[in-house]
C-alpha positions in Angstrom: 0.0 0.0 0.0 3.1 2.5 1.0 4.9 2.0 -2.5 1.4 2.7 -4.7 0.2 5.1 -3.0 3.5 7.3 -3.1 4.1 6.1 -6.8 0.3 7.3 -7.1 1.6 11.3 -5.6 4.5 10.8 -7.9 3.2 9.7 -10.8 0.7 13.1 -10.2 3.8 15.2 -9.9 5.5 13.7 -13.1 2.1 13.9 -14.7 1.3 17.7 -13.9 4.0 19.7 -14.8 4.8 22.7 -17.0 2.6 22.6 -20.1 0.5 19.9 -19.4 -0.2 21.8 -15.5 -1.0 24.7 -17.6 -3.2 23.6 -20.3 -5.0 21.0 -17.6 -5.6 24.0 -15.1 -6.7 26.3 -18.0 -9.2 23.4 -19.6 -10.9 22.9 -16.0 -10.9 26.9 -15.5 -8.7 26.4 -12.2 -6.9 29.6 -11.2 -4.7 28.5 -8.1 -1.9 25.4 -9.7 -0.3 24.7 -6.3 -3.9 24.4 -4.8 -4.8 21.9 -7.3 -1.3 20.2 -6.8 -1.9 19.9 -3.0 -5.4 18.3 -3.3 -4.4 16.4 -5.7 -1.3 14.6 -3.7 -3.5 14.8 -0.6 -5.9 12.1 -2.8 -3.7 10.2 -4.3 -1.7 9.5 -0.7 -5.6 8.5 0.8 -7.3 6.7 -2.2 -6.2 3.2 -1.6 -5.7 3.5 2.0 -8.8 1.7 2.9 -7.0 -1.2 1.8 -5.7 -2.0 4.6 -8.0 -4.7 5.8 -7.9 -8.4 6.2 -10.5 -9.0 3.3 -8.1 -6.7 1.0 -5.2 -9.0 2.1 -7.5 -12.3 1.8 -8.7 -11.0 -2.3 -5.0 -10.2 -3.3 -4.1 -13.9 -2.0 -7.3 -15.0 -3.9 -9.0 -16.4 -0.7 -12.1 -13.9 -1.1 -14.5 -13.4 -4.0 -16.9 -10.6 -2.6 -15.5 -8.3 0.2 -17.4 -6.5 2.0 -17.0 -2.6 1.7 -15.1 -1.5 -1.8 -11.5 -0.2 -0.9 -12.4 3.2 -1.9 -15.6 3.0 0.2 -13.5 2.6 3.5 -11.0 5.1 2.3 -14.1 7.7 2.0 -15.2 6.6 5.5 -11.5 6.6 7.0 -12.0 10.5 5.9 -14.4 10.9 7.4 -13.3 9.9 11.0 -13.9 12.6 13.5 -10.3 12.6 14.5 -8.8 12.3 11.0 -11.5 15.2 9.5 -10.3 17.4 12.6 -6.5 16.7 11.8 -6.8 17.4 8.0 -8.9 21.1 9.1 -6.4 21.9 10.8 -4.2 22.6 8.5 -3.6 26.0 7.7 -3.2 25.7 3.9 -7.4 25.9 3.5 -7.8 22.5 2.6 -11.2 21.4 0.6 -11.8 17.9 2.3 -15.1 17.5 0.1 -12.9 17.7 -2.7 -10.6 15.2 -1.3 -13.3 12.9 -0.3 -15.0 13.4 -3.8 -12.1 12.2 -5.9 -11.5 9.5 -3.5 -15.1 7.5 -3.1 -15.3 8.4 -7.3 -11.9 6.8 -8.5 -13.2 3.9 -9.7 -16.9 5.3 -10.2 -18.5 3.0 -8.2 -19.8 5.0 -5.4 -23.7 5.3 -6.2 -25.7 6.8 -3.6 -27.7 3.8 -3.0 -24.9 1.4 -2.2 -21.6 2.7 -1.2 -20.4 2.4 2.7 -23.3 -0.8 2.7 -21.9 -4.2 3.3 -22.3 -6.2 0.4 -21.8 -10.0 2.6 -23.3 -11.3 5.3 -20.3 -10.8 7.0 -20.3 -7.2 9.2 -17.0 -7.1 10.6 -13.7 -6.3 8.8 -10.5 -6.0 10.5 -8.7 -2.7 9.8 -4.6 -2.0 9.6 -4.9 1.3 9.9 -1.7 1.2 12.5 0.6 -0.9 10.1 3.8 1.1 10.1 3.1 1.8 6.2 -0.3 3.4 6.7 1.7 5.9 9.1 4.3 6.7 6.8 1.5 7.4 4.4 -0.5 9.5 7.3 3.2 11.2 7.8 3.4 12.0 4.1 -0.1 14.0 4.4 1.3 15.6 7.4 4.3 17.0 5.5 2.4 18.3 2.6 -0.5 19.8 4.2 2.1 21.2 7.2 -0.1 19.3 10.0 1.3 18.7 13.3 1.3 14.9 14.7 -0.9 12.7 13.2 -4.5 11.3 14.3 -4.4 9.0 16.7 -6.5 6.0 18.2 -7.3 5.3 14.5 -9.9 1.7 14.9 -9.1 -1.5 14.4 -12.7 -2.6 12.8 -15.0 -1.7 11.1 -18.1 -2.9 12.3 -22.1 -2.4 10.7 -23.3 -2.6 14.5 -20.9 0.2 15.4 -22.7 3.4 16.5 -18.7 5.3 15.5 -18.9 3.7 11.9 -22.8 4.7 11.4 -22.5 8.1 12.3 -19.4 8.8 10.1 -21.5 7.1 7.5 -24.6 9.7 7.9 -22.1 12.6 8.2 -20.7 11.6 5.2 -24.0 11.7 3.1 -24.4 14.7 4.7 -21.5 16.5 3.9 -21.5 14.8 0.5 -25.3 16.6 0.0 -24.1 19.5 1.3 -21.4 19.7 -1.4 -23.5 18.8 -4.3 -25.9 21.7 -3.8 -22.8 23.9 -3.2 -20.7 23.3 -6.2 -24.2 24.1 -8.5 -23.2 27.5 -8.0 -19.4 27.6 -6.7 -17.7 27.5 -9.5 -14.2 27.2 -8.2 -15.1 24.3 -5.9 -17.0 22.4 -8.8 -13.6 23.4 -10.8 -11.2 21.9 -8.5 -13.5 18.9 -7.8 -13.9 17.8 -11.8 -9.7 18.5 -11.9 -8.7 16.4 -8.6 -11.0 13.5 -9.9 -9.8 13.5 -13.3 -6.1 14.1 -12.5 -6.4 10.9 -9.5 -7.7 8.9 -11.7 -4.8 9.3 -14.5 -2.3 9.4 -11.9 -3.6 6.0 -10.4 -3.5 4.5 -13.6 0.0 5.6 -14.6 1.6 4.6 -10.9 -0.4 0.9 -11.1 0.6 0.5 -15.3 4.7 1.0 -14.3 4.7 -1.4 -11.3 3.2 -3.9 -13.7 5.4 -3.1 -16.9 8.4 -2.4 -14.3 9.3 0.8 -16.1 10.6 4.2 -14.7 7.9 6.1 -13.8 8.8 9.8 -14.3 11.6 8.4 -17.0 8.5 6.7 -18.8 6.1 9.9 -18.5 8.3 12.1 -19.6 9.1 10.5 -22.6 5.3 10.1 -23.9 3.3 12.7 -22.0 6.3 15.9 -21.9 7.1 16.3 -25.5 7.4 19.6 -27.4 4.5 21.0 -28.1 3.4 20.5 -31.7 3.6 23.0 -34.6 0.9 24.1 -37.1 2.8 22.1 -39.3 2.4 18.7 -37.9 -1.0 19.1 -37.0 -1.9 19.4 -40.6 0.8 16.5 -41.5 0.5 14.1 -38.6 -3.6 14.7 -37.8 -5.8 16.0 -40.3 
């Protein structure tokens, strides 16, 4: 979880950078770069981090079929933790954590209303590794970049349907979530930033996961196929129409 999820802010660093920054903050209409930068390394450090359960571990060792919240479902709720929300507001760089949250539940576009953060087996416990030395670095990561002070403690070890903890982060959720859909109808700069962090995680994501599989140098690779000169009149009437 450590390695992809820092390949993941890595791959968004090597990703948006110089033109393609420019032209991606101009296509979305975002004015602020580095405030798009830090929301989008904030997301890409938390996406996955909800894989760190047993059922997670039990599915990658093909012992499980059906687990029983998505990965990105938990990593939504994990946001949503009294004592992780609290940290992340603290910080004094103005973080959106709706925006966060958005492009986190939405990475792999399964997060309908109706469904996510419901158990999808009959079974209504899942153990959580949220205190696995490699979730911390991650958590210490977030800390450096969003200039936060400690990190949350007394993080749970389960999540648990029965739970009164886990149901009320579940309703604040939703509510927050409804909150920030009737918001971003008129804010235009939060609906901006939203639509770019979503986007931009999701590219990121797939770059980071594509070079551990092909075992090639991530910012060597990008670089080579994203960073190249921009191209002239001339080729565009060559090489395109």
């Amino acid at each position: 979880i450590e390695q992809h999820l820092t390949d993941t802010k890595n791959a968004a660093l090597s990703i948006f950078k110089g033109r393609i920054l420019l032209n991606w903050c101009r296509f979305f209409g975002i004015q602020d770069a580095k405030r798009f930068l830090l929301h989008l390394m904030i997301a890409a450090l938390f996406h996955d981090i909800g894989k760190a359960n047993d059922e997670f571990d039990a599915a990658v060792k093909k012992k499980l079929k059906q687990q029983t919240l998505r990965h990105e479902w938990l990593s939504a709720l994990i946001l949503h933790l009294p004592n992780v929300r609290a940290w992340l507001a603290s910080s004094k760089l103005d973080l959106d954590l709706e925006v966060i949250t958005g492009a986190v539940l939405s990475h792999h576009m399964k997060a309908s209303y109706k469904e996510w953060g419901k158990p999808r087996t009959v079974i209504k416990q899942v153990k959580l590794f949220l205190r696995h030395p490699e979730v911390t670095n991650i958590l210490q990561q977030i800390a450096k970049i969003a200039e936060l002070e400690d990190l949350p403690d007394e993080l749970p070890e389960e999540w648990s349907e029965n739970d009164s903890l886990w149901n009320q982060v579940y309703l604040d959720a939703n509510d927050a979530g409804e909150d920030f859909g009737l918001d971003i109808l008129d804010n235009y700069e939060r609906r901006s930033l939203l639509l770019a962090v979503k986007a931009g995680l999701m590219a990121s994501d797939s770059v980071a996961s594509a070079m551990f599989r092909e075992n090639k140098q991530l910012e060597q690779w990008v670089d080579e196929t994203l960073h190249a000169p921009a191209i002239t009149p001339e080729e565009l009437e060559t090489k395109i129409l």
